[in-house]
N, C-alpha and C positions, 0 to 999 in steps of 0.2 A: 567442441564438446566442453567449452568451458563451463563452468557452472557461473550462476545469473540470481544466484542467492535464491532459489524459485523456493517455497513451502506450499508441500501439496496438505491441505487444512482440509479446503470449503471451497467450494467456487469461485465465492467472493472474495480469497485470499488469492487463487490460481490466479484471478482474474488481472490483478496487478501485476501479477508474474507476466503476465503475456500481454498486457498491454508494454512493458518496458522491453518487452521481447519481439512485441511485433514490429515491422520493416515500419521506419518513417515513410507515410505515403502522404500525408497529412498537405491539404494544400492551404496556403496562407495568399485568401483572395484581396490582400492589398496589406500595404505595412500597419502596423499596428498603431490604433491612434490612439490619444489621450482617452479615458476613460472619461463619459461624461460628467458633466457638472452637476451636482445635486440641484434640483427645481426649487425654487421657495414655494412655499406654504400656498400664498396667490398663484401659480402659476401650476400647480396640480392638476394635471390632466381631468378631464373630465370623468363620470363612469363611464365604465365600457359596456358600450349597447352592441358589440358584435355579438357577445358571447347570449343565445337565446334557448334556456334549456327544451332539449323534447318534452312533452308529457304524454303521458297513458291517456288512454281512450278515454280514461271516467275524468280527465282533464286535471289528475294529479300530477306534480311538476315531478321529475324522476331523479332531477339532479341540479345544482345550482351553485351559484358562485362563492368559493370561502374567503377568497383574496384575492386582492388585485393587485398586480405586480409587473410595474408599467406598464406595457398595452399588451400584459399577458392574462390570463387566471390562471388558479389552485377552483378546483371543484373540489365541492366535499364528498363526491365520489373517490375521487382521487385521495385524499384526504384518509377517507376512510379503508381503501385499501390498502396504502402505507403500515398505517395501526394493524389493521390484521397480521399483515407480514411481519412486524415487528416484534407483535405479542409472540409470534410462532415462533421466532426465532432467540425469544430472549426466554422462553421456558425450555426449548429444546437444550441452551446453556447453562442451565438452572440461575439464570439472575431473573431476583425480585422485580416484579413490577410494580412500580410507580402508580401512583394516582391516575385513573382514567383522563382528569381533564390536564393532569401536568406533562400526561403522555403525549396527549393532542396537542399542546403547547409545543413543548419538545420539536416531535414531528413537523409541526406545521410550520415552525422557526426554519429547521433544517431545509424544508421544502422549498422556502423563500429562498435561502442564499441559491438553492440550488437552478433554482427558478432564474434567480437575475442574473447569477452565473452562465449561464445557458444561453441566456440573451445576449453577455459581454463575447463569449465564441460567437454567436452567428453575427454580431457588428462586426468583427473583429476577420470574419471569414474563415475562421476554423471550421474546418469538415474532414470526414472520415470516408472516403471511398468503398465500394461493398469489396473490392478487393483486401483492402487492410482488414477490415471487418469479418472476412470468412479468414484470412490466415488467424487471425486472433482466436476466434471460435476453434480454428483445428487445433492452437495449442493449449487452449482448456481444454479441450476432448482427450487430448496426447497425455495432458497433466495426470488425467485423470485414468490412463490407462482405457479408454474409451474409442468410440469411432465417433464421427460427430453424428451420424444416425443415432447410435445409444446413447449420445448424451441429447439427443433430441426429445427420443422417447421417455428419457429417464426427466427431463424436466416437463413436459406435459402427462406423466403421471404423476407429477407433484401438484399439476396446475397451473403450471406456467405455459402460456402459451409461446410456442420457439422464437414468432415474430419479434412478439413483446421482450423476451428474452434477448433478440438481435438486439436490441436499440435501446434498452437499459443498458448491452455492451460498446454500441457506438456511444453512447452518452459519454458512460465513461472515458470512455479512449478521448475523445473532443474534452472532458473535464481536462483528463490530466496531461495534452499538449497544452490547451489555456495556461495551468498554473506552469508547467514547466517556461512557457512564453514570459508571462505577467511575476511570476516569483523565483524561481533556480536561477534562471539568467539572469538576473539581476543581483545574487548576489554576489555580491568581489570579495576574495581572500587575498591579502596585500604578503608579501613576503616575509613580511617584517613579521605578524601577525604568526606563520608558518615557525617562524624561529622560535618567538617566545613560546607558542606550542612546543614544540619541541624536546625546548629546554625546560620548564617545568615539568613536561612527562616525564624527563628524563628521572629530575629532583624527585617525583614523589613516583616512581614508576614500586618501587615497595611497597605503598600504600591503597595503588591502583584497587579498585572492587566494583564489583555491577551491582545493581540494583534495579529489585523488579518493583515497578510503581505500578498507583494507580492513582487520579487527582480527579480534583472537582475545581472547575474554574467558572467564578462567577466574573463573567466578562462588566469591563464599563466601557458603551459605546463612545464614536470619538464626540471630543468636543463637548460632552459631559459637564454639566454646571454642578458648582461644589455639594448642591445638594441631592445632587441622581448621584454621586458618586457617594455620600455617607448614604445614600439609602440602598448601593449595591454592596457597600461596605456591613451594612445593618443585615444583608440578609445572609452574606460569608459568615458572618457571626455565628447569625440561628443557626447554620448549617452546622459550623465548627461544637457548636453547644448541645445539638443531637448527637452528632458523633460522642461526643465526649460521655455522655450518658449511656453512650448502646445499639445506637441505630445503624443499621447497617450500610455499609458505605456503598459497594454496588448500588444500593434503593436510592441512598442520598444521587448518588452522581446519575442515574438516571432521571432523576425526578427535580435535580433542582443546576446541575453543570450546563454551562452554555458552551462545552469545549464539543469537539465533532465525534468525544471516544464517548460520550455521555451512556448513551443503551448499550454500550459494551462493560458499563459498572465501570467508566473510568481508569478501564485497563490501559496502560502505558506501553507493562513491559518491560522483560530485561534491558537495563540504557548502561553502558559506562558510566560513572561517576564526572570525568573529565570530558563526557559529553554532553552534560548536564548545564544551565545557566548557576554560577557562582551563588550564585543568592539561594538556588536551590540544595544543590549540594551542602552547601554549611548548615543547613536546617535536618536534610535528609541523615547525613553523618553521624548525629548525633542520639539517631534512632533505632528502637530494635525492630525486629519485623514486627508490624499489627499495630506498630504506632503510627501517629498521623504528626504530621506537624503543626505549628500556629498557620494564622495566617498569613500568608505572603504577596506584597502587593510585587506587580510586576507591571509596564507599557499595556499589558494586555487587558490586566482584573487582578482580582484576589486570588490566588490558588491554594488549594489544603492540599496536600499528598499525603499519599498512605504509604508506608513502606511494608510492601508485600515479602519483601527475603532478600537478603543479600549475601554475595561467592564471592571467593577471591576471582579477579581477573589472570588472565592468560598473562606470562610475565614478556615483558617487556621484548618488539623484536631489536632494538635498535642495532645490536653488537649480536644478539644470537646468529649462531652456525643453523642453516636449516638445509633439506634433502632437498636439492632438486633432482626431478626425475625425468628421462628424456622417453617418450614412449609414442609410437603411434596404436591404430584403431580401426577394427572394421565394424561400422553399427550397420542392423538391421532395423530398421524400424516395424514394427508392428502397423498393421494396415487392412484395411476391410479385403485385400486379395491377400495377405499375407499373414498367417496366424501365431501366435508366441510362438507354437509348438513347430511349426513349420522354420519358424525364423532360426528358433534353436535347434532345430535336425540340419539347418543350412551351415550353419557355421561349425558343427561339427564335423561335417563333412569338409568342409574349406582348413580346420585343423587337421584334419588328417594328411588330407592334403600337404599341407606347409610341416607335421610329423615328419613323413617322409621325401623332403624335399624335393615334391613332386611341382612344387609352385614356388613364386618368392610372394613374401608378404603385401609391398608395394604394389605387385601386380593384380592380385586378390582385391585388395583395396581399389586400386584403382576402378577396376568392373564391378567392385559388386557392393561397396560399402555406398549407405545413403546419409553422410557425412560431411561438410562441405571442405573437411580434409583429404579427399577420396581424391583430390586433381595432383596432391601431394605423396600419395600413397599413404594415405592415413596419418601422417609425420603432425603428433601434437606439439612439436616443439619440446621445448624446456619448463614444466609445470613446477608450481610450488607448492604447497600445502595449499588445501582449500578452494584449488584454482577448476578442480569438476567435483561434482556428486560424489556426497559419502560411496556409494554402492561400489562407483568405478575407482575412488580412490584409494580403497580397500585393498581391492582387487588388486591393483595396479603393486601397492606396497609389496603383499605379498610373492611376488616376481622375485626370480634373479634376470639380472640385464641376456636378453637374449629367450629368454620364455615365455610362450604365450599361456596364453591364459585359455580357462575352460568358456563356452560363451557362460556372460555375468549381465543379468537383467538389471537396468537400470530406468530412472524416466522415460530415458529418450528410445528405449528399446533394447537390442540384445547385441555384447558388443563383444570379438577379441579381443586383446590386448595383448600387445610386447613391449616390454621395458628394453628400449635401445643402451643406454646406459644411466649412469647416477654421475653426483657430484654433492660436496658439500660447500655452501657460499655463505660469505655475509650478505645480510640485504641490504641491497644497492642504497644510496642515500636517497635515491631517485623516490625510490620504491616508500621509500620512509617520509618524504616531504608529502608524496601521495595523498598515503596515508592520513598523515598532521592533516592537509588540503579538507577532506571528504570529511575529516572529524570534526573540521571548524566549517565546516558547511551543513552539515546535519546537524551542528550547534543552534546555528543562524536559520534553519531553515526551517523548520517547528513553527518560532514564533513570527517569521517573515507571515508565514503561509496563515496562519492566525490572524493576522493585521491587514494581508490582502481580502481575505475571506467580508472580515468585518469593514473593510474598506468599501466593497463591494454592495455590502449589504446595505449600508447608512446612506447610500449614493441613488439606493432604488426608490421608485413611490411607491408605499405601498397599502393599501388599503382594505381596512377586515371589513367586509360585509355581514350583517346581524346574522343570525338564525332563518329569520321567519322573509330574509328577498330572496 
């Protein structure tokens, strides 16, 4: 019952929740080879004549090719149903829409990486099994406090057909094994690296503050001759020179950021300071919120950030005394045979029970909790702050060692809970290298995942087809 950092938003937010949560079933059909070699110019595939649109009776073409992208397409059906989707969702946020054709720009860029992306998994042998595939879908349904029937019906009354819905979720899932293969594993955190961390947090740990951004980053692809790069430099400018007059930054970063948060208006997000690249922090520091900064070249592009608000951070754990809590757990889960109301008439009964020590807790657990502590007697171990869901850690506080708890609905369903005992400890150094570890890895891993991205895309052929073939 640990928590898994999950945020129930949208879907599409669940949906990362539960890809990092689903079982690795992922089969990798031979080792991973070198990504291929970009083609020269002479050696560009021919057009592709497999792709043959249907037409209508009166012998009007219905649909046609917008891109070529290796010995794939983009249709401008496809194309255009993206755009729909995007407009709906970027006014249901209230952010500004962009220019019709810098929209399709936008889209159709995104479409391409996603495109050749797609192609690097299936060289590569990444695939998603329908077994991994339905576990994922039940815990977006669970997310959502749903059955997966309701969340079926509930997305084909939106429109979405469930099929099409499965396999924009296997996509995903195949996406993000790729980048986990192709960029996480590969990055190395050296010990050394852990230390100096460390030891400057330690130095400015007073100073600590978060910051919620948002940026626009006008990318320069690689390999760049000094004159594509003044003239990506020319157009951060224009950008930096609307801002400065009034323009609105959601519209700018949608309409003109070649970064992946572009139609999200450039939202970042709360980041720590000391997880930020150096170059940025020195600029962002010096800002109040609703300022933006100059521009900032980086390996990547030019970037402007906005600084949307900034909190003091959470102080320092290095030397804090914190509560750990020792507790087990009986969950019910919610289920098409089993309803809240039921679950929670179940467990008051199983309290009463254990009220008058007509049962022991472990044994309760053992039969009847759907917890994969349940072979333990529900025994959650030694928890620390933040280690399950606000709802149950609530819950859990308000305990003295030895009391259960009324059932307490949470994500994962309706749960007892007994506080075995407490303790207070320093956190282990262990626990504290960790930590340093994952901050200098989500450092590195932003702009890693940026430069694979673009790596990716520069490597593909790719070819825009007119309007009128």
């Amino acid at each position: 019952m640990r928590n898994a950092s999950m945020h129930q938003l949208k879907i599409a937010t669940v949906l990362l929740c539960a890809i990092s949560g689903a079982t690795t079933s992922s089969v990798w059909a031979q080792q991973a080879a070198p990504a291929p070699v970009a083609k020269p110019a002479a050696a560009a595939p021919a057009p592709v004549k497999g792709f043959t649109p249907p037409a209508s009776s009166s012998g009007q073409t219905i649909d046609s090719i917008a891109v070529v992208v290796n010995d794939d397409v983009i249709t401008r059906n496809e194309v255009a149903a993206r755009i729909k989707s995007v407009e709906q969702r970027m006014k249901a946020q209230n952010i500004p829409l962009p220019d019709p054709a810098d929209l399709r720009r936008q889209l159709l860029e995104r479409m391409i990486v996603e495109r050749a992306q797609m192609q690097l998994a299936k060289e590569m042998g990444v695939r998603v099994d329908d077994l991994t595939l339905d576990r994922a879908i039940g815990r977006i349904a669970e997310q959502q406090k749903m059955t997966v029937q309701e969340l079926r019906n509930q997305m084909e009354k939106e429109g979405t057909p469930f099929a099409a819905f499965r396999e924009e979720i296997r996509d995903e899932i195949i996406m993000q094994r790729l980048r986990e293969h192709e960029v996480d594993a590969k990055i190395q955190i050296s010990d050394s690296e852990v230390d100096n961390f460390l030891e400057a947090e330690k130095a400015a740990a007073s100073e600590q503050v978060e910051l919620n951004l948002a940026q626009i980053l006008v990318r320069i692809p690689e390999n760049s001759s000094p004159e594509q790069i003044a003239a990506r430099r020319a157009r951060a400018e224009e950008v930096s020179r609307q801002l400065r007059t009034g323009a609105d930054f959601a519209k700018m970063a949608a309409t003109y950021s070649d970064a992946s948060d572009a139609l999200s208006g450039g939202d970042i997000g709360w980041r720590q300071s000391d997880r930020l690249p150096p170059l940025f922090t020195e600029q962002l520091l010096k800002l109040k919120p609703g300022q933006i900064t100059p521009i900032i070249k980086s390996n990547t592009g030019f970037h402007i950030l906005k600084l949307v608000d900034r909190r003091s951070a959470a102080e320092a754990q290095a030397v804090a005394a914190v509560q750990q809590t020792h507790a087990r757990h009986i969950l019910l889960k919610v289920t098409p045979t089993l309803s809240a109301a039921e679950a929670k008439r179940k467990l008051l009964e199983l309290k009463e029970r254990l009220d008058n020590k007509a049962a022991k807790f472990e044994d309760l657990a053992r039969l009847f909790s759907n917890d994969g502590s349940a072979a333990k007697g529900g025994d959650l171990g030694w928890l620390y702050p933040g280690d399950t869901v606000p709802e149950f850690e609530t819950a859990m506080n308000a305990l003295k060692p030895g009391e259960v708890s009324q059932p307490i609905e949470s994500s994962f369903g309706f749960h007892l809970i007994e506080v075995l005992e407490r303790k207070s400890d320093d956190v282990s150094k262990e626990k504290q290298r960790n930590a340093a570890r994952n901050a200098l890895r989500e450092r590195k891993l932003e702009e890693a995942t940026e430069n694979w991205a673009r790596e990716v895309r520069d490597r593909a052929y790719v070819e825009f087809r007119p309007d009128d073939q």
